[in-house]
N, CA, C and O atoms as a GROMACS GRO file, in nm:
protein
  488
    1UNK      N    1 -14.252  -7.285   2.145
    1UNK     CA    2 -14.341  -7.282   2.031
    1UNK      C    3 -14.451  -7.179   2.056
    1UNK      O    4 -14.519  -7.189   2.159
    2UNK      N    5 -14.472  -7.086   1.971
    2UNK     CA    6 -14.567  -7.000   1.964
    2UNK      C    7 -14.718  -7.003   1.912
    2UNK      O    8 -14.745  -6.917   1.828
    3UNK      N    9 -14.811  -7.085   1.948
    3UNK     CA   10 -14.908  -7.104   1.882
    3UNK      C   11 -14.993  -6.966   1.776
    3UNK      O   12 -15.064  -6.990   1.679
    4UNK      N   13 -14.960  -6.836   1.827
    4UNK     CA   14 -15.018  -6.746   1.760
    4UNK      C   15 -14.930  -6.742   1.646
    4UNK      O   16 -14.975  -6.711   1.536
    5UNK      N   17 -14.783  -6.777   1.666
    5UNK     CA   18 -14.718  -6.787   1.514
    5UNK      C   19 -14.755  -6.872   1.428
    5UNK      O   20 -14.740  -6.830   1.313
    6UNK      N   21 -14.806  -6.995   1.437
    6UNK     CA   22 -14.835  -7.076   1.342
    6UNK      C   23 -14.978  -7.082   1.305
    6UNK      O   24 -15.055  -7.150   1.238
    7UNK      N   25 -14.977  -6.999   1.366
    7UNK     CA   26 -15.171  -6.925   1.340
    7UNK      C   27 -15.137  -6.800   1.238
    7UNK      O   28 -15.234  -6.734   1.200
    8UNK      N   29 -15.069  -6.782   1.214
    8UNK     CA   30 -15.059  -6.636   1.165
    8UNK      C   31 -15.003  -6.697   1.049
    8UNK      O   32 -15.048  -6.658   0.942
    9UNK      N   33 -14.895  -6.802   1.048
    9UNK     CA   34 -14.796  -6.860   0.936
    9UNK      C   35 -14.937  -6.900   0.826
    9UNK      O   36 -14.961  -6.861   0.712
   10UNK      N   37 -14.989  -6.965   0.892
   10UNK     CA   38 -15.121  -7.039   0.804
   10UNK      C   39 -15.163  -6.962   0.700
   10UNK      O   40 -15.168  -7.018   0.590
   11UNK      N   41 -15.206  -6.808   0.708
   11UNK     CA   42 -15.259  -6.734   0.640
   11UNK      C   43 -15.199  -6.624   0.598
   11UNK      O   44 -15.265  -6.527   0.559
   12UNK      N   45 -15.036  -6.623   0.601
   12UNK     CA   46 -14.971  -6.549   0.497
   12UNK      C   47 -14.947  -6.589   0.348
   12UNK      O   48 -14.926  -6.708   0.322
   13UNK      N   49 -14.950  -6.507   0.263
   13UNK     CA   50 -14.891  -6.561   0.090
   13UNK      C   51 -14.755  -6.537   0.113
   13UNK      O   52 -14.684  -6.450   0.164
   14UNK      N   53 -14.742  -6.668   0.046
   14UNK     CA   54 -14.554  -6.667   0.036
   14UNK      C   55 -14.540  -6.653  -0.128
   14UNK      O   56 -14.632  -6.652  -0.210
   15UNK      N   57 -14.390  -6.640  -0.152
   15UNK     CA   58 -14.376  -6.661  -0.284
   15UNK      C   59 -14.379  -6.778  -0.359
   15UNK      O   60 -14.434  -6.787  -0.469
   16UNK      N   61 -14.316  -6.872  -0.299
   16UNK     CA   62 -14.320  -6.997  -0.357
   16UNK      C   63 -14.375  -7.092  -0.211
   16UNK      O   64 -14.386  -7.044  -0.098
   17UNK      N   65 -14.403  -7.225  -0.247
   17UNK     CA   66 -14.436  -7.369  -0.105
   17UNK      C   67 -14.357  -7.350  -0.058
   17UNK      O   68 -14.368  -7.315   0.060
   18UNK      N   69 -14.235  -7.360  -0.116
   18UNK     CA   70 -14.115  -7.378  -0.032
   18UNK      C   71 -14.113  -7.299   0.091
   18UNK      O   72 -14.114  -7.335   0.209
   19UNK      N   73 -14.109  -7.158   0.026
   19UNK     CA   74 -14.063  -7.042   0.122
   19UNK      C   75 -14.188  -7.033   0.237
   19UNK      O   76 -14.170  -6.977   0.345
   20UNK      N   77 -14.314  -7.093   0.199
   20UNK     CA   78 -14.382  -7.119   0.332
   20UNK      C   79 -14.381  -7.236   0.417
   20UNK      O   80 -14.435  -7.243   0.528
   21UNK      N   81 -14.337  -7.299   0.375
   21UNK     CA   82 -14.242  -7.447   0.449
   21UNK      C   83 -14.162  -7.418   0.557
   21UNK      O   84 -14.169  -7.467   0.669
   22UNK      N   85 -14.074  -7.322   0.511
   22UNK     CA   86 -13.919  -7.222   0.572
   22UNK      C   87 -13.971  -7.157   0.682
   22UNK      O   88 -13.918  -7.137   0.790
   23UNK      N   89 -14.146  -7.107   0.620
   23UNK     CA   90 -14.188  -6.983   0.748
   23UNK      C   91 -14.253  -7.064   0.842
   23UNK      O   92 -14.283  -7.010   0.948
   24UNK      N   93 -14.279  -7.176   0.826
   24UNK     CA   94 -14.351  -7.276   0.893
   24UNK      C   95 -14.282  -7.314   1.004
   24UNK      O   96 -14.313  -7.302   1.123
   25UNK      N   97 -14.174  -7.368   0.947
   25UNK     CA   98 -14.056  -7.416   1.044
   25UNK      C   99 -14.043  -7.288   1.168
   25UNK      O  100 -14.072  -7.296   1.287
   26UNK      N  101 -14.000  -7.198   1.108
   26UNK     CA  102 -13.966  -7.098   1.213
   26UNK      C  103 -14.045  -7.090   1.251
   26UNK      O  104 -13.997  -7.087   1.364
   27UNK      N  105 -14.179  -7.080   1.274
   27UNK     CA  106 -14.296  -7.041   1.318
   27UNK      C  107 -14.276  -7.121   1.472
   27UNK      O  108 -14.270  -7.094   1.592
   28UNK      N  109 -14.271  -7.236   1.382
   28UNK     CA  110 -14.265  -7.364   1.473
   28UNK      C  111 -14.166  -7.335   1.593
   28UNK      O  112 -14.226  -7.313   1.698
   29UNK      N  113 -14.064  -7.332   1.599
   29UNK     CA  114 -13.912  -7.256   1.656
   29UNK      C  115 -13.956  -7.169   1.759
   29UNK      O  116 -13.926  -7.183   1.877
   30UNK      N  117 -14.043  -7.062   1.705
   30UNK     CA  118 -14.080  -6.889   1.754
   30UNK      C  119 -14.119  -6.916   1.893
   30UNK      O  120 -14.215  -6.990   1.916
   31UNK      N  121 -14.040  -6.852   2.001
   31UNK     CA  122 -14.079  -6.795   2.111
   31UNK      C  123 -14.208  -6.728   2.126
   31UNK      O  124 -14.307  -6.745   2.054
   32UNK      N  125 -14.194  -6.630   2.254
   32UNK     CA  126 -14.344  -6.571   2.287
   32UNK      C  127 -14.322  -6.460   2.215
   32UNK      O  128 -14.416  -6.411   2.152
   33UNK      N  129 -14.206  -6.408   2.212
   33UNK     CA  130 -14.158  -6.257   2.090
   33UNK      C  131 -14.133  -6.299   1.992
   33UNK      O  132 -14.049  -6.237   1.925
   34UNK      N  133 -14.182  -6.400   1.946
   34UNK     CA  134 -14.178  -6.402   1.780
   34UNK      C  135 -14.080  -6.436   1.716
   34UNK      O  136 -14.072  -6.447   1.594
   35UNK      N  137 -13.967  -6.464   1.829
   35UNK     CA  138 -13.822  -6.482   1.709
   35UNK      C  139 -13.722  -6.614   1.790
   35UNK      O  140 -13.718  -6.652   1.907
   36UNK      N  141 -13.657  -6.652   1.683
   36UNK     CA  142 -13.610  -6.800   1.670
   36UNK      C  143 -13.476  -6.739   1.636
   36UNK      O  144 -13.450  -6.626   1.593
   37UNK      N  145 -13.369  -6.881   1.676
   37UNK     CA  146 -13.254  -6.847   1.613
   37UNK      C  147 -13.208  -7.013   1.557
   37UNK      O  148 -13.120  -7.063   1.627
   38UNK      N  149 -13.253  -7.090   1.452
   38UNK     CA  150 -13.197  -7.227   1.447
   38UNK      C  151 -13.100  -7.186   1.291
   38UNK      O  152 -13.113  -7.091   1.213
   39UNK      N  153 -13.044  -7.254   1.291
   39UNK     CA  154 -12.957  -7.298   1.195
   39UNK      C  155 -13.032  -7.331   1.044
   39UNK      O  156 -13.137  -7.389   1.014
   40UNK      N  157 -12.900  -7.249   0.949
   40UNK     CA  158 -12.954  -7.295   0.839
   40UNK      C  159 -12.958  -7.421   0.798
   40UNK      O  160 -13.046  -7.463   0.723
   41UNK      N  161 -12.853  -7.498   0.848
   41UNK     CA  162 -12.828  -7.611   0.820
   41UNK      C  163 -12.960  -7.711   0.887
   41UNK      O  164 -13.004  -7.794   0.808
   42UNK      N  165 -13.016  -7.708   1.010
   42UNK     CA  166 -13.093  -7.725   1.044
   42UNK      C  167 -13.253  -7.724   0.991
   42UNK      O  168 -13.347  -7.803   0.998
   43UNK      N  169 -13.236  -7.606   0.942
   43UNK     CA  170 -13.413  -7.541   0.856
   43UNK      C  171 -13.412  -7.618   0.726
   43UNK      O  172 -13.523  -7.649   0.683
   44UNK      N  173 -13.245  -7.679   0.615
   44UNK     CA  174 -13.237  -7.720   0.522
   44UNK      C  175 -13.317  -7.886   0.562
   44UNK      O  176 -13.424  -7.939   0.532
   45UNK      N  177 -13.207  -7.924   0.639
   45UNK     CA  178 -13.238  -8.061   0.727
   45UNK      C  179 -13.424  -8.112   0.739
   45UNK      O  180 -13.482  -8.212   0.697
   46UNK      N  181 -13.463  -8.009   0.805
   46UNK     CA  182 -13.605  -8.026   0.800
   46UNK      C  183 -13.718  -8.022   0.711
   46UNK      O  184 -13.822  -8.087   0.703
   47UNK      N  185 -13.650  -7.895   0.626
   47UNK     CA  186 -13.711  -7.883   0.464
   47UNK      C  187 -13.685  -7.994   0.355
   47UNK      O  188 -13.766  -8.022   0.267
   48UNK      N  189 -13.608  -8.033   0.366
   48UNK     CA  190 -13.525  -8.125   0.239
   48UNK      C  191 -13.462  -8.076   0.191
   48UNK      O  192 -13.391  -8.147   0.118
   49UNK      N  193 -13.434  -7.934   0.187
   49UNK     CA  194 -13.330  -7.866   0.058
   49UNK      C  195 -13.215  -7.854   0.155
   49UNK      O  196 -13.202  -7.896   0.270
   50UNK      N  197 -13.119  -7.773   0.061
   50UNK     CA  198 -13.028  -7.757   0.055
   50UNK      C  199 -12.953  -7.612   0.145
   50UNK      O  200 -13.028  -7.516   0.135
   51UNK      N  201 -12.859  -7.590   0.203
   51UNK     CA  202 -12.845  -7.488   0.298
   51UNK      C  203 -12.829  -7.296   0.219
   51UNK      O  204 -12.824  -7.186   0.272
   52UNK      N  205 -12.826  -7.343   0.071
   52UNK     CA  206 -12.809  -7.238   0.012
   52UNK      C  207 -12.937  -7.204  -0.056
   52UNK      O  208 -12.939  -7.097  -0.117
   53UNK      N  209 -13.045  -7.279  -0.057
   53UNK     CA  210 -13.219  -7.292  -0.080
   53UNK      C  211 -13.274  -7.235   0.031
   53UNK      O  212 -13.372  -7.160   0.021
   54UNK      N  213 -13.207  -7.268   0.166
   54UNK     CA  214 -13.229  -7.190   0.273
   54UNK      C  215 -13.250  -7.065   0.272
   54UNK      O  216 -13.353  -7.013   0.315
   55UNK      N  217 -13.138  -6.993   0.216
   55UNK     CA  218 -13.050  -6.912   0.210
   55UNK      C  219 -13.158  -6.765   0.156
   55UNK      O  220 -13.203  -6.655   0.188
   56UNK      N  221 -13.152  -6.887   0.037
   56UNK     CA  222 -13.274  -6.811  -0.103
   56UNK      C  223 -13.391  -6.765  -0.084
   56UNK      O  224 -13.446  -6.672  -0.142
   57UNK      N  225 -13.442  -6.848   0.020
   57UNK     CA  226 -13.592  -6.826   0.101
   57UNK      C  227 -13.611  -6.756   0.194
   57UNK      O  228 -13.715  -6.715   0.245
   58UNK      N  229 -13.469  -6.736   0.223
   58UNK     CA  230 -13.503  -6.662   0.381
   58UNK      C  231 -13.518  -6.526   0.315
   58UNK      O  232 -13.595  -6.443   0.363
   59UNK      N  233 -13.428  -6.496   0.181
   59UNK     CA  234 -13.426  -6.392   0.142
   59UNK      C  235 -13.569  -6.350   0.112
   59UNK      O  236 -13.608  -6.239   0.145
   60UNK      N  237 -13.649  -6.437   0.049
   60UNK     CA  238 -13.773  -6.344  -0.041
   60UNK      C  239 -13.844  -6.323   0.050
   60UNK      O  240 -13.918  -6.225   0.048
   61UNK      N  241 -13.839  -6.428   0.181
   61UNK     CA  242 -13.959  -6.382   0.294
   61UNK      C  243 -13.901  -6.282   0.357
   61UNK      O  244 -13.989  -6.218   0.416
   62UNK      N  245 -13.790  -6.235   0.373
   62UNK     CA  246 -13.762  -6.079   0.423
   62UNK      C  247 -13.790  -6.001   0.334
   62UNK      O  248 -13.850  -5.900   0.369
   63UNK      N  249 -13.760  -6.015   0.199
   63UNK     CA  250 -13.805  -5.914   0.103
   63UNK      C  251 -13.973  -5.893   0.066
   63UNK      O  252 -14.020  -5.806  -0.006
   64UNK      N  253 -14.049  -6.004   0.141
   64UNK     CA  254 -14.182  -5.956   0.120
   64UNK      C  255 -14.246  -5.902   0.254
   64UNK      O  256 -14.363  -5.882   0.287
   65UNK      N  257 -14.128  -5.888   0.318
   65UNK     CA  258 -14.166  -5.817   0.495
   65UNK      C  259 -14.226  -5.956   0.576
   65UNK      O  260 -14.305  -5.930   0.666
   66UNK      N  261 -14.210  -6.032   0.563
   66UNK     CA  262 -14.237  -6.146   0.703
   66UNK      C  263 -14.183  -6.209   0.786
   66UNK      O  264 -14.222  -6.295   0.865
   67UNK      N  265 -14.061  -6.149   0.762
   67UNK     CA  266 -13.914  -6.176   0.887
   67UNK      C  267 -13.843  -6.086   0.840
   67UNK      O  268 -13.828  -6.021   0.736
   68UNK      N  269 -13.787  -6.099   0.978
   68UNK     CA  270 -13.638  -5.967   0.979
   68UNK      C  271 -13.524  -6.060   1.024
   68UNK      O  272 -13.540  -6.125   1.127
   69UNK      N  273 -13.418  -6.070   0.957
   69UNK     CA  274 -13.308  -6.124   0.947
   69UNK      C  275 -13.206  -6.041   1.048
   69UNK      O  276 -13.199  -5.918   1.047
   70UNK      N  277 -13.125  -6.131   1.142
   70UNK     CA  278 -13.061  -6.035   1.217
   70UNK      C  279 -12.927  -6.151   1.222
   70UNK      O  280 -12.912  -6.258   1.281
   71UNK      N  281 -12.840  -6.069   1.130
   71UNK     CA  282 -12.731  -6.128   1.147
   71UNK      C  283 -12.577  -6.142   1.284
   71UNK      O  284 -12.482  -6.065   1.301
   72UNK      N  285 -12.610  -6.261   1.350
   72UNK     CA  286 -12.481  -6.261   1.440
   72UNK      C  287 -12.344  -6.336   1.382
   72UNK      O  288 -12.330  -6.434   1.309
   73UNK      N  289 -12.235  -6.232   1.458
   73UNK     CA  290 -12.098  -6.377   1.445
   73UNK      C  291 -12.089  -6.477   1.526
   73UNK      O  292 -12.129  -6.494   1.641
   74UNK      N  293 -11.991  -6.592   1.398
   74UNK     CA  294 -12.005  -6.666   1.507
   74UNK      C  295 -12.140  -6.795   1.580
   74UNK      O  296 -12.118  -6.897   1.645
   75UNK      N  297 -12.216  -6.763   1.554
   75UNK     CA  298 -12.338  -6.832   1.561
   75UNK      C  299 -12.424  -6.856   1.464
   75UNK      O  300 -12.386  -6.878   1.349
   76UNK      N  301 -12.546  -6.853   1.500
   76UNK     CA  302 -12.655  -6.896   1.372
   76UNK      C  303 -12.749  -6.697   1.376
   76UNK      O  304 -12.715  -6.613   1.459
   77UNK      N  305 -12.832  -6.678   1.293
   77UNK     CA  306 -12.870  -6.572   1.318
   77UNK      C  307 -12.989  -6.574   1.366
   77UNK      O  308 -13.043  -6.670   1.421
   78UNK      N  309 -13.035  -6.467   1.346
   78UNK     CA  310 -13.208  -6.442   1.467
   78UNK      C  311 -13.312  -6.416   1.384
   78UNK      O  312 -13.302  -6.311   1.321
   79UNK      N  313 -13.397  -6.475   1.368
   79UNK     CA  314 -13.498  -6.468   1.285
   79UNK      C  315 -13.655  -6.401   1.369
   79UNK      O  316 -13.733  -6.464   1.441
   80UNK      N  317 -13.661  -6.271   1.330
   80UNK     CA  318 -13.804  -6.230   1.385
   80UNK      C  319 -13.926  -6.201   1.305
   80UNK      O  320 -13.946  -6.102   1.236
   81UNK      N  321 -14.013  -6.314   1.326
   81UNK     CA  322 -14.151  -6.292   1.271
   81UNK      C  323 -14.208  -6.175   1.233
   81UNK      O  324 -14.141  -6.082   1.279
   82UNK      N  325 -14.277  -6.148   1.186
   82UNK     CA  326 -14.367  -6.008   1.166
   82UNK      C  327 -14.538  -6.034   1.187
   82UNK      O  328 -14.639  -6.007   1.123
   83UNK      N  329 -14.504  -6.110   1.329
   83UNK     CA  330 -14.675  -6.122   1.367
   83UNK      C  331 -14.732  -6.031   1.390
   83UNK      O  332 -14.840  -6.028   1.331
   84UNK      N  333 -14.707  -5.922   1.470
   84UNK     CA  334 -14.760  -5.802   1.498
   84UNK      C  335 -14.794  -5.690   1.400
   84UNK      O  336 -14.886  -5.609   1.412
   85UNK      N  337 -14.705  -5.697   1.300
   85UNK     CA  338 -14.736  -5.654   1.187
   85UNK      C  339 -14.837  -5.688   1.118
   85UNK      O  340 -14.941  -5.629   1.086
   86UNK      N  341 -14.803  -5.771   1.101
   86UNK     CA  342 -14.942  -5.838   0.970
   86UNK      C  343 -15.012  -5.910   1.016
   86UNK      O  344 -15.056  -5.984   0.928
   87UNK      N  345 -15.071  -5.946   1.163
   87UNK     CA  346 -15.155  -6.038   1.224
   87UNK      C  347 -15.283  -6.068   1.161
   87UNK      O  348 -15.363  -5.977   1.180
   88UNK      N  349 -15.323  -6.151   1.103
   88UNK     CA  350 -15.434  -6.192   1.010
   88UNK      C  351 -15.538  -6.251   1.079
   88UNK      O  352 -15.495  -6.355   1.129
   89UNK      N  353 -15.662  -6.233   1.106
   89UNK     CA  354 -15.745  -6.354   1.186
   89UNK      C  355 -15.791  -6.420   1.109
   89UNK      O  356 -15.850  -6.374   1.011
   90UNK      N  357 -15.774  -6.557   1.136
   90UNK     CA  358 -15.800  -6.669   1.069
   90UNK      C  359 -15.986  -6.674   1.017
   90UNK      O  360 -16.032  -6.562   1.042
   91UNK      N  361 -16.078  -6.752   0.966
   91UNK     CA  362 -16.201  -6.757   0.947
   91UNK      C  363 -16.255  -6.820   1.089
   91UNK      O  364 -16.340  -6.738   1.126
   92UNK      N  365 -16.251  -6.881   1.146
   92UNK     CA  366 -16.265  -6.931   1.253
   92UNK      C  367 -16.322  -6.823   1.361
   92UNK      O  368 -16.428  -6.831   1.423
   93UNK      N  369 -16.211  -6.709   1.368
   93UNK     CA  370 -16.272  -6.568   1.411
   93UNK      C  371 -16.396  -6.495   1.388
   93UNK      O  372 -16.480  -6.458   1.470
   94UNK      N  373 -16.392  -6.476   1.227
   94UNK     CA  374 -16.517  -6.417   1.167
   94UNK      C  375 -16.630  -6.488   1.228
   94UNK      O  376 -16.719  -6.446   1.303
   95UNK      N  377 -16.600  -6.650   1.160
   95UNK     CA  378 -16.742  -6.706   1.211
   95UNK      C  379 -16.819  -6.663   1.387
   95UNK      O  380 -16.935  -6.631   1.410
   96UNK      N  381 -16.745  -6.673   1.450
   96UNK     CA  382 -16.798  -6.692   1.594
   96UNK      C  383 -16.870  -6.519   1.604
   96UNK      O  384 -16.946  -6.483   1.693
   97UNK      N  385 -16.816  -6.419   1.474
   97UNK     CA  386 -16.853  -6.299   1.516
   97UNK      C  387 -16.977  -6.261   1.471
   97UNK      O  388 -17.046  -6.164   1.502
   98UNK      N  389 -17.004  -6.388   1.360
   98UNK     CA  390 -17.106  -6.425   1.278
   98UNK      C  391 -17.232  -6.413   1.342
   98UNK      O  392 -17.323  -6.330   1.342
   99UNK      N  393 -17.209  -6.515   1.395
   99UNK     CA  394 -17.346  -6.615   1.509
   99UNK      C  395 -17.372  -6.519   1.588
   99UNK      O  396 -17.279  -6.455   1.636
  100UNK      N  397 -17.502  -6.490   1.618
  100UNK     CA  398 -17.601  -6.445   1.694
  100UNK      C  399 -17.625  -6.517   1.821
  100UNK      O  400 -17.690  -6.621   1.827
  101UNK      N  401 -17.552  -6.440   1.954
  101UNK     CA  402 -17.606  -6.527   2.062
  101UNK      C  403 -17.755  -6.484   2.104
  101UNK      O  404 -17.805  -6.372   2.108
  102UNK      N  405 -17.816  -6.624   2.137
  102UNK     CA  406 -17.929  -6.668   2.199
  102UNK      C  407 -17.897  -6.714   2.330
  102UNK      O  408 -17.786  -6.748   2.370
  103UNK      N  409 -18.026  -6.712   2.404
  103UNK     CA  410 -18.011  -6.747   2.516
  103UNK      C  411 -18.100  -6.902   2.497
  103UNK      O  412 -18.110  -6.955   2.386
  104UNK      N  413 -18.155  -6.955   2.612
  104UNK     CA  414 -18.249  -7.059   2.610
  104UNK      C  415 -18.371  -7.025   2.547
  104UNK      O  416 -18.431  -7.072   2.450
  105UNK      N  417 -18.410  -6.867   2.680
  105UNK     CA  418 -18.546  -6.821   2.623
  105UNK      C  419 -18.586  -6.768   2.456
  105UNK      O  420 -18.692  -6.791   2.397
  106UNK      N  421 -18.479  -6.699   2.411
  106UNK     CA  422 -18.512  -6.694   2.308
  106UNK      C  423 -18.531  -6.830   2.203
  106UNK      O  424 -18.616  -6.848   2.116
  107UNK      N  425 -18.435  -6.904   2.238
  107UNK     CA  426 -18.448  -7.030   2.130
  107UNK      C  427 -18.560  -7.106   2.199
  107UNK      O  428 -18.575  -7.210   2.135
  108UNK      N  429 -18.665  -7.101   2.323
  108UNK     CA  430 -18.786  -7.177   2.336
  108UNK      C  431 -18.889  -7.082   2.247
  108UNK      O  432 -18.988  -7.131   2.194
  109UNK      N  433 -18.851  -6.921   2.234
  109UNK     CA  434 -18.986  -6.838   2.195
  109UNK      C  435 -18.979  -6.890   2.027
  109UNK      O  436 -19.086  -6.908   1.968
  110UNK      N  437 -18.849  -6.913   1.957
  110UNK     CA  438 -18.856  -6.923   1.838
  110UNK      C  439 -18.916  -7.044   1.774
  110UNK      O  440 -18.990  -7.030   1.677
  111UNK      N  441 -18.883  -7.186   1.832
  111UNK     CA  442 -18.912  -7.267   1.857
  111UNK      C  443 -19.104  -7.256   1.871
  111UNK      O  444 -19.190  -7.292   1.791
  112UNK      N  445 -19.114  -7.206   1.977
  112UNK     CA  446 -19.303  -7.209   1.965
  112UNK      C  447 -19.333  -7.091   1.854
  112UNK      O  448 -19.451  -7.115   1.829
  113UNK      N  449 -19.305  -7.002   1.790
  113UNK     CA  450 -19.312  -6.991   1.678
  113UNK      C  451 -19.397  -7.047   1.598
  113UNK      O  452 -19.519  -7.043   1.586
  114UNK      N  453 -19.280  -7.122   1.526
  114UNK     CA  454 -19.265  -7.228   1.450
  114UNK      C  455 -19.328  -7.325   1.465
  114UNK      O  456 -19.311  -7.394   1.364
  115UNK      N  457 -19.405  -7.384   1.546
  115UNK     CA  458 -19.441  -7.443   1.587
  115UNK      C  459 -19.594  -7.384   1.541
  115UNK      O  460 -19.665  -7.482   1.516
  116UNK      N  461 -19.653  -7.282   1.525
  116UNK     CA  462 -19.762  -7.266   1.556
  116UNK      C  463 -19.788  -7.235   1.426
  116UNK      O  464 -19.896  -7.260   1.373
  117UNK      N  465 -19.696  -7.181   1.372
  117UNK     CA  466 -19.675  -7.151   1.158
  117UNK      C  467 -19.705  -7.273   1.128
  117UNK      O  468 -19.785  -7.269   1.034
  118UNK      N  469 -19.675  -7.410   1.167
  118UNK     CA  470 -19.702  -7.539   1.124
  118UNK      C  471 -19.873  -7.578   1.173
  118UNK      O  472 -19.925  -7.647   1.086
  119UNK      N  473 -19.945  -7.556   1.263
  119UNK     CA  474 -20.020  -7.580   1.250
  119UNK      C  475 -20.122  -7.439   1.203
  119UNK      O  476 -20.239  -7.459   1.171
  120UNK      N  477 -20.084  -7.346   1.203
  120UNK     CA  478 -20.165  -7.249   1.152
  120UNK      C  479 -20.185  -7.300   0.947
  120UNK      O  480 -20.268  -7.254   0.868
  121UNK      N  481 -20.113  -7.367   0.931
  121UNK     CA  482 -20.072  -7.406   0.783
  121UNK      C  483 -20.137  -7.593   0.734
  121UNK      O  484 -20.169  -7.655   0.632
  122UNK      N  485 -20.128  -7.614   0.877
  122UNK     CA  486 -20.297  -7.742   0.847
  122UNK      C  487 -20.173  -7.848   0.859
  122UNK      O  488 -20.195  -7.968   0.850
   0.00000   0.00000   0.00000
């Protein structure tokens, strides 16, 4: 399981719930390179739909560039993320870039401040 994939899944637009359900799953699946190989029958299984709903979804999320479909014989095929591509940082990021570090000293100087605005003010 790839935690940066399902960090990244979070904040893509899909076309429909569904098809971010689908990217979810794989997300879930995704190695450290980004790519999974489970079964359609499997992804239906977990979704609730159907293996040809599968099918349908896998299509639009390749057609909107957020996986690359890699067809094998014989087996199930290979599904690779497009984290590196489109890596999104979540808000969580922004914020921390937000905040202004302080140290102690500064938050005691601000602190007496304030402190002195209150009694300078009665």
């Amino acid at each position: 399981m790839s935690i940066e994939a399902l960090n990244w899944c979070k904040h893509q637009d899909c076309p429909t719930p569904t098809s971010k359900l689908v990217l979810f799953v794989l997300s879930n699946y995704a190695d450290e390179e980004h790519s999974c190989f489970p079964s359609e029958k499997l992804l239906g299984k977990i979704c609730g739909i159907s293996d040809r709903q599968v099918r349908t979804h896998l299509r639009a999320l390749e057609a909107h560039g957020l996986l690359q479909v890699i067809s094998r014989t014989g087996t199930s095929n290979r599904y690779i993320l497009s984290v590196e591509a489109h890596f999104q940082r979540g808000p969580e990021v922004d914020f921390r870039r937000a905040r202004k570090r302080t140290s102690a000293n500064t938050k005691l100087k601000q602190n007496n401040q304030r402190g002195r605005m209150n009694e300078l003010a009665g």
